[in-house]
N, C-alpha and C positions, 0 to 999 in steps of 0.2 A: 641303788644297787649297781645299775652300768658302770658309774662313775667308780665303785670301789674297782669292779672287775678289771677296769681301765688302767688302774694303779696298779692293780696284782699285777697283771701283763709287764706293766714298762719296767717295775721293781724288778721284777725278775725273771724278764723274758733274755735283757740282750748277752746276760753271762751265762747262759743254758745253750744258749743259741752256740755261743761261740765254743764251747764246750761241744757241741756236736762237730763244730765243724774240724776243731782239733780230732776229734776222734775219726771222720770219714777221709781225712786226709792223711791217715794212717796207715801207709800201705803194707806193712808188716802185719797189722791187726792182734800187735802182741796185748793189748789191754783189751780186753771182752768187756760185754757190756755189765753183765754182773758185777766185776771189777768197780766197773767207773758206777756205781750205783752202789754200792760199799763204800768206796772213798766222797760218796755226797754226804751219804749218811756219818762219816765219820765227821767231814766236816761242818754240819750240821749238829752232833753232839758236840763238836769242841766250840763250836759257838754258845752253846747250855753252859759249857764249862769258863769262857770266857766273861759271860755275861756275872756268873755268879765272884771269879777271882776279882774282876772289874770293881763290883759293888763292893767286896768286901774291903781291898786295899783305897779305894775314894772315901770311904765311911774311915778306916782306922787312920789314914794320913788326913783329911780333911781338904782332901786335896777339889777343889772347881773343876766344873764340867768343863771348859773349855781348855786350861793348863791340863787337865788329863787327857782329853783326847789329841792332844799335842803331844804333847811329852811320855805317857805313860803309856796308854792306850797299844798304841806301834807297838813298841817292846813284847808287850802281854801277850799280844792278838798274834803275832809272828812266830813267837816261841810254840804256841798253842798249836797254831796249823804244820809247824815245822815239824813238833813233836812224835805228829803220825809218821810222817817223811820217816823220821829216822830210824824209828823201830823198823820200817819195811826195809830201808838200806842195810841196818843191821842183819837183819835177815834173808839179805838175797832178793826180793821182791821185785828189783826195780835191774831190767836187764841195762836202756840203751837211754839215752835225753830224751828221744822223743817219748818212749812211756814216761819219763820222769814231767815231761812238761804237762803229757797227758792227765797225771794220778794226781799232780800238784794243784793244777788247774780245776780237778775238778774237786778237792778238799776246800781250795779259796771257794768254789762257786756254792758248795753246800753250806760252809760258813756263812758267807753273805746272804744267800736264800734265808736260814734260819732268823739272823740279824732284822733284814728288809721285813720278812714277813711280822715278826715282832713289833718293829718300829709304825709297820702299818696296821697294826692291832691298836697301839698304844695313839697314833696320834692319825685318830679317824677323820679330821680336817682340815690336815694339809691337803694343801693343792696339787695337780698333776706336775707342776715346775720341780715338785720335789724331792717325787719319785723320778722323776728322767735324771736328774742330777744322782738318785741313792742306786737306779741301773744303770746306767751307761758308766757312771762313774766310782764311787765309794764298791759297787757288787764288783765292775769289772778291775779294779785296785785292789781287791782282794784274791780274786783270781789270778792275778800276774802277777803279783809280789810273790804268793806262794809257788807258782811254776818256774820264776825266776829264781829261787832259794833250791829246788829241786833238783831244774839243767846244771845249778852252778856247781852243785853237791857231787852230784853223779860225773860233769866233769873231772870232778877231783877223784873221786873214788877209783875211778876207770886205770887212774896210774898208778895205785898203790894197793895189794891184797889186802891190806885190813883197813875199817872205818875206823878215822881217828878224828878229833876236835877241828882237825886244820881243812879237813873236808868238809864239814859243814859251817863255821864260825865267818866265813867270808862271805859266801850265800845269805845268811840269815845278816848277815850286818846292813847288805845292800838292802835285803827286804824290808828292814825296818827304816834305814834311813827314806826309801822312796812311801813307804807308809806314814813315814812323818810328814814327808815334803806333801803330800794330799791333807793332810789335818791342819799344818800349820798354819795355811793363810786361806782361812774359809770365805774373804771376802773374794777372793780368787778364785770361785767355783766352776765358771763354768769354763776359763784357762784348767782346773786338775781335771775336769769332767772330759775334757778333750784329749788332754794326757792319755787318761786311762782308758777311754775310747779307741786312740786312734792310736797311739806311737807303742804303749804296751802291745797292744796284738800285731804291730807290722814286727816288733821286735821278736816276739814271740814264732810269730810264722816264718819269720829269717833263721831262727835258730831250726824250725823245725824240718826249714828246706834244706839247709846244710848238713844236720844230723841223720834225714835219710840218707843222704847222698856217702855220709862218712859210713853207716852201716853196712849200705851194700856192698860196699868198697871191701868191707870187713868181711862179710859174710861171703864173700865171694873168696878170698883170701884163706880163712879160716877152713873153709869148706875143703878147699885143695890141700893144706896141710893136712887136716885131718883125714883123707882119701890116701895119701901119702903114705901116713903111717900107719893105716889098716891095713895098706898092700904090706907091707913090709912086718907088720905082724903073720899075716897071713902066710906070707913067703917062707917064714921064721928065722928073717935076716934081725929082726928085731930083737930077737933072744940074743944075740952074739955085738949087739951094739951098747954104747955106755949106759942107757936106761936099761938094758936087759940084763946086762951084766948086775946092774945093782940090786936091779929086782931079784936077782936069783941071790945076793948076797944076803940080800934084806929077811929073803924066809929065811934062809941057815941060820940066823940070827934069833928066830919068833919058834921054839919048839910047835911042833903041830901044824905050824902053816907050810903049807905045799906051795912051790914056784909057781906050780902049774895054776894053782887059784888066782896068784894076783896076776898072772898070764892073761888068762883067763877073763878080770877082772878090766886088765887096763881094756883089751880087746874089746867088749861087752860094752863101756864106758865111751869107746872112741865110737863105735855103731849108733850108739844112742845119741850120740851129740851129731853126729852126721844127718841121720835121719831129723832130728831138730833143724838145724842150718836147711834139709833141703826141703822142708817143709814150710819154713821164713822165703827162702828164692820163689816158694810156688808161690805162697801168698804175696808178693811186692807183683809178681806178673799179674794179679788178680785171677792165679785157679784159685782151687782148693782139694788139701787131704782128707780123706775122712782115716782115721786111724781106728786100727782093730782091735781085737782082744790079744793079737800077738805081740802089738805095741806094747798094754799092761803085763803080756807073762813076761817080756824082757827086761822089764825094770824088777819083776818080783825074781826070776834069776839072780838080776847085780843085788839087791837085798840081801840075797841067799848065800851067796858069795860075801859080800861083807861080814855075814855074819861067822862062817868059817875062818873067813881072814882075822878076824877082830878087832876091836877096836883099836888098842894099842900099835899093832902091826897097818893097818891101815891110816891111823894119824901120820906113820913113817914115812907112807909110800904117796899119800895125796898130793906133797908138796911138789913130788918130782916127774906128778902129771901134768903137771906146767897146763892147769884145764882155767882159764881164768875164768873171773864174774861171772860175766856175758855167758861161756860154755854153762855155768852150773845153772845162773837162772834161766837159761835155754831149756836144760833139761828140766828145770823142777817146772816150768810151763806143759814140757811134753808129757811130762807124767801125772801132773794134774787133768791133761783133755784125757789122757789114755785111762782114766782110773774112771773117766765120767764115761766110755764107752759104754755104752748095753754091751750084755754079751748076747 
C-alpha cells in the first residue's frame, strides 16, 4: 500500500505542483481557482476522449504500439487538448499569455493526471523508476506542449480582431513536433525526462516574466487612454469630435435609436473597462477590490441600453469603439465577479 501511495505522489505530484506555482506567480490573478479546476477537469475528460480515438484509429489501421506513439499519438493527443484552447479563444476567455499559459498548462496537467493515474491502474508492478520518468516527464510534456500551443495562439490573436487558422496552426505545429521529439526515442528517457523537467518550465517562466512585464506596460497605458476619453465625454468635447460625429450619423440612420443611447452607451462602456484596468493595477500591487451590487446594476444598465439600441445598430457602432480583446475579456471577467456579488 506505501509503495502504491509512493507512485500516486511522483506520477502526479511534480505537474500540480508546478501548476500552483504558475498560478501564485500570477500577479494579476486573472484565472480564479475555480477556473483552473474546470480546465483540470476538462483535461482530464479529453484524455477519456483520447484514450478511446487512440484505440479506435490503432485497432482500424493496425497500426504497433510503438510507431503510434511516435508518429500518431502527438498529432491526436495535441489536437485534443488544443481543441478546448480554441473554443475559449473563440469566445473571449483567454485575456493576456499569462492566463493563456495558466488555462493551457493546467488542461496538459489534468490530461496527464487522468493518463498516469490509468497507466497506474493498469500496470500495478512497475517500479517507482517509472513513475518518476511518467511525473517529471511524459505529465510535465503534457503540460508545456499545451501552454506552449496557448502563449503562441494568444500571441497571434492579440494582433488581429478575429480568430483565424493562422493563429493557432503554428502553436499546435510546435506542440506536436516537441510531443514527437519525447516519444520518438524512448531509449532516451531520461535525456526527455530532463527536457520536460527542466528547460520547458525555465521557458515557460521566461515567457511568464515577460508577459507580466508587457501587461502592465499595457494596462497602465490603456488605463490613461481610457481616463482620457471619459474626461472628454464628460466635457462633451467628445460629441463634436470624429467618433461623435459618427455616432450621431449612425442613429439618423437606425429609426428609433436615440444619439443620446449610444452616447450614453459608449460612456457606460469606457467606465466599466476603467474600473476593470483599475481593479488588475490593484491586484499586481497585491490589494484587493471587493466589488458591490453597484458594479452588477452597471453592466445591467449597458444591457438595457443595448437593448434599445439593438442589435443591428450596435453591430454598426462596436467596431469604432476601437475596445480590443483584452478591454472585452476584462469586462466579461468583471461582470462575471460582479454577478457572483451577494447583495
Amino acid at each position: 500500500m506505501t509503495s502504491v501511495l509512493i507512485n500516486l505522489v511522483v506520477a502526479l505530484s511534480p505537474v500540480i505542483i508546478f501548476l500552483y506555482v504558475l498560478v501564485h506567480l500570477d500577479s494579476f490573478k486573472l484565472v480564479r481557482f475555480p477556473t483552473v479546476l474546470q480546465m483540470l477537469a476538462i483535461g482530464v475528460l479529453l484524455a477519456g476522449v483520447g484514450y478511446l480515438v487512440n484505440g479506435a484509429i490503432s485497432r482500424a489501421f493496425g497500426i504497433g504500439m510503438e510507431s503510434y506513439s511516435r508518429f500518431v499519438a502527438p498529432p491526436v493527443e495535441e489536437v485534443l487538448k488544443a481543441s478546448a484552447l480554441m473554443v475559449l479563444f473563440a469566445l473571449n476567455r483567454i485575456g493576456f499569455r499569462v492566463d493563456a499559459a495558466i488555462i493551457g498548462f493546467a488542461i496538459g496537467t489534468g490530461f496527464s493526471m487522468a493518463e498516469n493515474a490509468y497507466l497506474l491502474h493498469v500496470f500495478t508492478q512497475a517500479n517507482i523508476m517509472v513513475w518518476i520518468f511518467r511525473g517529471f516527464g511524459t505529465a510535465m510534456m503534457h503540460g508545456g506542449t499545451t501552454a506552449i500551443f496557448a502563449v503562441m495562439a494568444q500571441t497571434l490573436i492579440e494582433k488581429r480582431p478575429q480568430l483565424g487558422p493562422l493563429d493557432v496552426l503554428p502553436g499546435l505545429a510546435l506542440a506536436i513536433v516537441l510531443h514527437a521529439a519525447f516519444n520518438i526515442y524512448p531509449h532516451q528517457i531520461v535525456l526527455s525526462t530532463a527536457v520536460s523537467f527542466v528547460v520547458l518550465p525555465m521557458i515557460l517562466l521566461l515567457i511568464f516574466a515577460k508577459s507580466e512585464e508587457q501587461i502592465h506596460t499595457w494596462l497602465l497605458t490603456d488605463y490613461e487612454t481610457h481616463q482620457h476619453l471619459l474626461t472628454e465625454i464628460e466635457s462633451g468635447e467628445f460629441v463634436n469630435d470624429e467618433a461623435g460625429r459618427f455616432i450621431t450619423k449612425l442613429a439618423n440612420l437606425f429609426s428609433g435609436t436615440a444619439a443620446q443611447d449610444m452616447f450614453d452607451y459608449v460612456k457606460l462602456h469606457t467606465e466599466l473597462v476603467l474600473r476593470a484596468e483599475s481593479i488588475d493595477l490593484t491586484e499586481e500591487r497585491g490589494g484587493h477590490v471587493v466589488l458591490t451590487r453597484a458594479d452588477d446594476s452597471k453592466f445591467r444598465q449597458l444591457h438595457a441600453l443595448e437593448q434599445k439600441i439593438g442589435p443591428t445598430a450596435l453591430a454598426a457602432l462596436r467596431p469604432h469603439l476601437k475596445f480590443s480583446r483584452k478591454e472585452l475579456f476584462e469586462l466579461h471577467e468583471l461582470e462575471r465577479v460582479a454577478r457572483a456579488t451577494p447583495g
